[in-house]
C-alpha positions in Angstrom: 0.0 0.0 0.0 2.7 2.5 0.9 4.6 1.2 -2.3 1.7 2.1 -4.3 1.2 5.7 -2.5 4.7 6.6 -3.1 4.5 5.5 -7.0 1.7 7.5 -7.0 3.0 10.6 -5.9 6.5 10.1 -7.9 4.2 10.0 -11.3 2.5 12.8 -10.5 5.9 14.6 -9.3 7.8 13.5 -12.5 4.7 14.3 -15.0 4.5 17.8 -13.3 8.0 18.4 -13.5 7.6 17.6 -17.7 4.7 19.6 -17.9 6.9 22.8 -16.5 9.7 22.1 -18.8 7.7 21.7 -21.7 7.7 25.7 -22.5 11.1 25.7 -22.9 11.1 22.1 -24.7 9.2 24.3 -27.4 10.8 27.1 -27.6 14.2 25.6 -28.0 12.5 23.8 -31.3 11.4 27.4 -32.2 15.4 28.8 -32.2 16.5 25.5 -33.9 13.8 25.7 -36.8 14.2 27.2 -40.0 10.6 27.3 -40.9 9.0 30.2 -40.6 5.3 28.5 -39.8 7.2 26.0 -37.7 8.4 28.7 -35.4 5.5 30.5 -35.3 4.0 27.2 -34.3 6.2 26.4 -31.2 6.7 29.7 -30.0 2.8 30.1 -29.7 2.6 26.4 -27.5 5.1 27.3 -24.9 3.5 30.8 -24.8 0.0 28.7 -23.8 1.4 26.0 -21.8 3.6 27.8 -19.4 1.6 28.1 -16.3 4.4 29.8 -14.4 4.1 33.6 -15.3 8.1 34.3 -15.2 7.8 31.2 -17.7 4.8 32.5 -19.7 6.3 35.8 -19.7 9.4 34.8 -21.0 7.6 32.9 -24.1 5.9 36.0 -25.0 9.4 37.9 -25.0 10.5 35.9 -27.3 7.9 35.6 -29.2 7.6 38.9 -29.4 11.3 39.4 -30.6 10.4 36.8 -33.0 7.4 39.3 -34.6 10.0 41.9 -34.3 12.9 40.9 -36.1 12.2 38.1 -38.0 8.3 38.1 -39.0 8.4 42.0 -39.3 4.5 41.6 -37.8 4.6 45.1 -35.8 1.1 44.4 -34.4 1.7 40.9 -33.0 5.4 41.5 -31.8 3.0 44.4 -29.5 0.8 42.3 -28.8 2.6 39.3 -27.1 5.7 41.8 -25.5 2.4 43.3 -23.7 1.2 39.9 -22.4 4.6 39.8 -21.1 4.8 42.8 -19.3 1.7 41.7 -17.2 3.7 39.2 -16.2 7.3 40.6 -16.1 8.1 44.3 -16.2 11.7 42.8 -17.6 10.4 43.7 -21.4 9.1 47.6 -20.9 12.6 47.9 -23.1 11.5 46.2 -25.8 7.7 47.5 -25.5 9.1 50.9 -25.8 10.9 50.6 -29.0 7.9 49.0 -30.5 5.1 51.7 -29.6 7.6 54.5 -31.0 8.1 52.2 -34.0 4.4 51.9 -34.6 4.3 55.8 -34.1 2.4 55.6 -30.5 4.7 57.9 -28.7 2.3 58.7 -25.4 2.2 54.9 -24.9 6.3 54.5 -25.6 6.5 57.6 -23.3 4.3 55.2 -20.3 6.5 52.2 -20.9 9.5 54.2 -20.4 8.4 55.4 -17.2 8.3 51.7 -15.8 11.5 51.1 -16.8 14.1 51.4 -14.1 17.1 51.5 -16.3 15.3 53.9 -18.8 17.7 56.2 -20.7 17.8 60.3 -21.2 18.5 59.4 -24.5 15.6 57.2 -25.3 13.2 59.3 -23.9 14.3 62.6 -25.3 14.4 60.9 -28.8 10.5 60.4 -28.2 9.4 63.6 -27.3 11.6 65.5 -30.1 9.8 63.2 -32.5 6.7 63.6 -30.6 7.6 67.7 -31.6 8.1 68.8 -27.8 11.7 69.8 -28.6 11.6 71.4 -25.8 11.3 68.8 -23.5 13.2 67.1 -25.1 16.3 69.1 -24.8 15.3 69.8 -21.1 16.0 66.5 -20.6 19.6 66.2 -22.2 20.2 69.3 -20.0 19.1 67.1 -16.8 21.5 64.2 -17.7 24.2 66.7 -19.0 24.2 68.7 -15.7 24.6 65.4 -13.6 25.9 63.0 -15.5 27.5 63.8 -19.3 28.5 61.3 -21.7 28.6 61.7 -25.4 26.1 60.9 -26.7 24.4 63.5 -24.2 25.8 66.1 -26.4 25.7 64.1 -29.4 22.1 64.5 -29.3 21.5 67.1 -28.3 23.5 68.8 -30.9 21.7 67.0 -33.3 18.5 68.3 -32.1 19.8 72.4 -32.2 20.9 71.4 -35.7 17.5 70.8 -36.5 15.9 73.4 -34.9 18.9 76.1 -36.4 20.9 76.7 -33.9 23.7 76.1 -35.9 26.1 77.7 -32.9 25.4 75.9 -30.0 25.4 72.6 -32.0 28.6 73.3 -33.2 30.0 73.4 -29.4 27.9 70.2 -28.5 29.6 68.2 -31.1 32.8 69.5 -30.5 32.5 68.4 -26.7 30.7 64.8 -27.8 34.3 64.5 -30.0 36.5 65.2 -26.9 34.2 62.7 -24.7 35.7 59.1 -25.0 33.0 56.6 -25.0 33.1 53.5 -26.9 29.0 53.3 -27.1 29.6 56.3 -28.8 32.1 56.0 -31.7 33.0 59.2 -33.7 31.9 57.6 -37.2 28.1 57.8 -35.3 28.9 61.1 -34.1 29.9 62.0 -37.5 26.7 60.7 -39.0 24.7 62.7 -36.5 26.8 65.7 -37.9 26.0 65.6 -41.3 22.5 64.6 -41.3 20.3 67.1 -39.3 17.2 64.9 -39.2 19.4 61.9 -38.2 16.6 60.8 -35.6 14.0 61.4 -37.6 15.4 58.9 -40.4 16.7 56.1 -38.2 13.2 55.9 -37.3 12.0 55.6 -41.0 14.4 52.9 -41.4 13.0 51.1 -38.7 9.4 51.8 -39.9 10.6 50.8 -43.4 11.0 47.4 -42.2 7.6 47.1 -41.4 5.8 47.9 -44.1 4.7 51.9 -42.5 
């Protein structure tokens, strides 16, 4: 009788120990695949098996960075990264990028805000595309007054440029040359220089990708 009882229990321990892995069973076929339907079709079962929401949340992450950068599907890859958000807060980086791709700045802005690693950067990019430069450039002044790096002045160089101040740009970049930081390499600094509407047009190119 105990025999039986502890069988019992070591089936039900082993199948429930299956059943957690299989997520991840199916979303390491997804990588491996070269099918495009094939993908879609694994990373969409670990998504709806995963019971644990670190697991679940995970699945939708990746799907979602599947949507992004391989299916070019704008509208799915934000739909599953915001399933994984209620689940995780770890993807409000990738949500972010995807609402100011899409052109949804207000609700880029929001996920920003929940990000605790956000960047001046990032968020002074959306409102100067959003058209509150100044904002925008109140912003680089925050980070700048505290905290400069070059691609601080980089940007915000970029953004007088645009709006003519042809003067105080010229300092900005001039201080974003004498800045060493490797995230920040002069050839991107010098691409900033020469094209005024630089922010403007990497987001076409990202736009481009997806059909908008």
């Amino acid at each position: 009788m105990f025999y039986q009882k502890t069988m019992k229990i070591l089936i039900i321990l082993i199948c429930a120990g299956i059943f957690l892995l299989l997520p991840y069973f199916f979303l390491d076929l997804a990588m491996k695949t070269n099918s495009d339907k094939q993908a879609q079709l694994y990373y969409n079962a670990a998504k709806n098996i995963a019971i644990i929401p670190k697991t679940k949340a995970h699945a939708c992450a990746l799907l979602s960075d599947y949507y992004k950068n391989l299916n070019r599907n704008l509208n799915l890859a934000i739909k599953n990264c915001e399933i994984s958000q209620k689940y995780s807060k770890n993807n409000m980086c990738l949500l972010f990028d995807l609402y100011t791709i899409k052109g949804d700045y207000n609700k880029a802005l929001e996920a920003l805000e929940k990000e605790s690693a956000s960047s001046f950067q990032i968020k002074a990019q959306i409102y100067f595309l959003k058209g509150d430069t100044k904002s925008a450039i109140d912003i680089l002044n925050q980070k700048i007054s505290k905290n400069p790096t070059s691609f601080d002045y980089a940007y915000r160089a970029n953004m007088f440029d645009y709006l003519g101040n042809k003067e105080q740009s010229k300092e900005d970049y001039k201080t974003a040359y004498k800045i060493k930081n490797p995230n920040c390499p002069d050839n991107q600094i010098k691409q900033m220089q020469k094209n005024k509407n630089y922010i403007f047009d990497k987001l076409k190119e990202k736009r481009k990708l997806y059909g908008l």
